[in-house]
N, C-alpha and C positions, 0 to 999 in steps of 0.2 A: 939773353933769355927772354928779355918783354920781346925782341923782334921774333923769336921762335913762336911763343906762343900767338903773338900778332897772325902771324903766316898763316898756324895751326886753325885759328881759327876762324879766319878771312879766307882763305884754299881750300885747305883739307879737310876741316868738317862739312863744309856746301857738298862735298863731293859727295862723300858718305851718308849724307840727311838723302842728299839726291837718290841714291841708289837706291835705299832702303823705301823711297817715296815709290821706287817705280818711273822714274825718270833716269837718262843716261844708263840704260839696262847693258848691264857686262853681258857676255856669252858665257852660258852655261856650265863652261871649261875654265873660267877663270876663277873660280869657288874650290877649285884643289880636288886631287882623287881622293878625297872622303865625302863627295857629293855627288849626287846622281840627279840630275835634271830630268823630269818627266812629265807630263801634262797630271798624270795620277801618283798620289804618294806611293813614295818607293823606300826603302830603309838602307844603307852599307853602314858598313864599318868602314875605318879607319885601315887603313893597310900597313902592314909589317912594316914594309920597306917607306912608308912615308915619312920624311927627315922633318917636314917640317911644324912642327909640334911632338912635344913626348907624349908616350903612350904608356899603358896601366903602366906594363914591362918593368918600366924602369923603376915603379914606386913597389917598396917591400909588402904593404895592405891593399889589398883586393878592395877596390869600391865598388861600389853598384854601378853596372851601366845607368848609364841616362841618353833619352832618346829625343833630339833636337825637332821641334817642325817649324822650318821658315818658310819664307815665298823666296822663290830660286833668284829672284834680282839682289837679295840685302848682303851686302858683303858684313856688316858688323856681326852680322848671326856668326859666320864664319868664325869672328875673332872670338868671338863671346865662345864660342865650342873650342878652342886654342887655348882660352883662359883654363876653360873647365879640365880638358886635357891633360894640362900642363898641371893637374893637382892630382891626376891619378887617374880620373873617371873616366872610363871608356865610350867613347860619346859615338851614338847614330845619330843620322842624321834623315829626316823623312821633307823633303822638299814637297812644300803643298800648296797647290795657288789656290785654296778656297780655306787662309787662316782663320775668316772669321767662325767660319762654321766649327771647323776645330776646338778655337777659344769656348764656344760657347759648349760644346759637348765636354768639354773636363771642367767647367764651372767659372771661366777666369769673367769676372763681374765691370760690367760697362765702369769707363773710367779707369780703370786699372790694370787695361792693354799696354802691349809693348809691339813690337817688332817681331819675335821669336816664342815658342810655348816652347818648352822641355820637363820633361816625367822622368820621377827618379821615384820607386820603390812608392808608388800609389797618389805621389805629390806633383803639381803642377811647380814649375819653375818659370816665372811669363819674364820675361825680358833682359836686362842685364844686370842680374844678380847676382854679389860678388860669389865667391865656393866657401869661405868664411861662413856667409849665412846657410849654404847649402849644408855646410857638415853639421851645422848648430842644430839646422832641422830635422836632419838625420839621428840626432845622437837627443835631440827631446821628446821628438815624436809626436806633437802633440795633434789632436783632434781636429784637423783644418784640411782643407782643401789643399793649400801651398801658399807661396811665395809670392809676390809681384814689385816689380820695380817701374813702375808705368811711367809710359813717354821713352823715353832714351837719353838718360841722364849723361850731358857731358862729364869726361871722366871714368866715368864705372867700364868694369871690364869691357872690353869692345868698343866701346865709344870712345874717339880719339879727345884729344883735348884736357887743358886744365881741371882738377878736380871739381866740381860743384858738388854743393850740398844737395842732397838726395836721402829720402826715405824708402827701404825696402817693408813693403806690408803684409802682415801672417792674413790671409783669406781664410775665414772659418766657413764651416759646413752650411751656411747659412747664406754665403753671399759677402757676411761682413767683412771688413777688414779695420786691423788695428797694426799700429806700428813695429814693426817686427825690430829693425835696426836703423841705424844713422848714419851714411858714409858722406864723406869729403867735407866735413868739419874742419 
């Protein structure tokens, strides 16, 4: 197990920080047929026949879609929308190479960027945020902008690697943020 996680984190996270940096860029093809690469944001869904992640289908309660925007290099986006998936939620996906401008137009606050923005029912979701916190926000409802897990926490949904401790933080109306949860305790 120490030499797994050794590997994990000597290999295969360099690779995946890489990506998501914009270095070592995949081909547009390798992010799966739920993704559409285009110079201008584009939106799909998920397809029927795609095996690889479950979809609503399979879960008895309807969730809200939720709709992902990455830069078309980050594979962890990917997995993070595989996480979300794989709980029920119907996930688009809008590949966009100008996130910063994005970030800033649904409110997500210097410092508390991530990799990925995603919107669910009026709420910003920025980075990789378990679906745990996702339903919690959903079923409180409270007065805020959304969610953020800033940086790319090893561990958390999508990001490969042993658990670290990580804060996910509610962003109120305001810009501020206060601690929403505590994962990899």
């Amino acid at each position: 197990m120490r030499r797994l996680t050794s590997i994990l984190t000597t290999v295969v996270l360099p690779l995946v920080l890489a990506s998501c940096e914009g270095r070592n860029d995949p081909p547009p093809e390798a992010f799966g047929p739920h993704v559409v690469a285009t110079p201008a944001a584009s939106v799909t869904s998920p397809r029927a026949d795609d095996t690889s992640a479950p979809h609503v289908a399979e879960h008895p309660t309807a969730l809200p879609p939720i709709t992902m925007h990455k830069d078309p290099y980050c594979e962890c986006c990917s997995l993070w929308a595989r996480h979300v998936e794989g709980a029920g939620f119907p996930v688009s996906v809008v590949v966009d190479r100008n996130m910063d401008a994005f970030k800033r137009s649904v409110g997500v606050p210097a410092g508390k960027g991530s990799c990925h923005t995603a919107q669910v029912e009026g709420y910003f979701i920025e980075g990789h945020v378990p679906v745990e916190d996702i339903h919690r926000l959903l079923a409180e409802r409270p007065d805020a902008r959304g969610l953020s897990a800033p940086g790319m926490p090893v561990g958390s949904p999508g990001m490969p690697g042993p658990p670290r401790p990580y804060t996910v933080y509610l962003i109120g109306k305001d810009g501020s943020s206060t601690p929403f949860s505590q994962h990899g305790q």
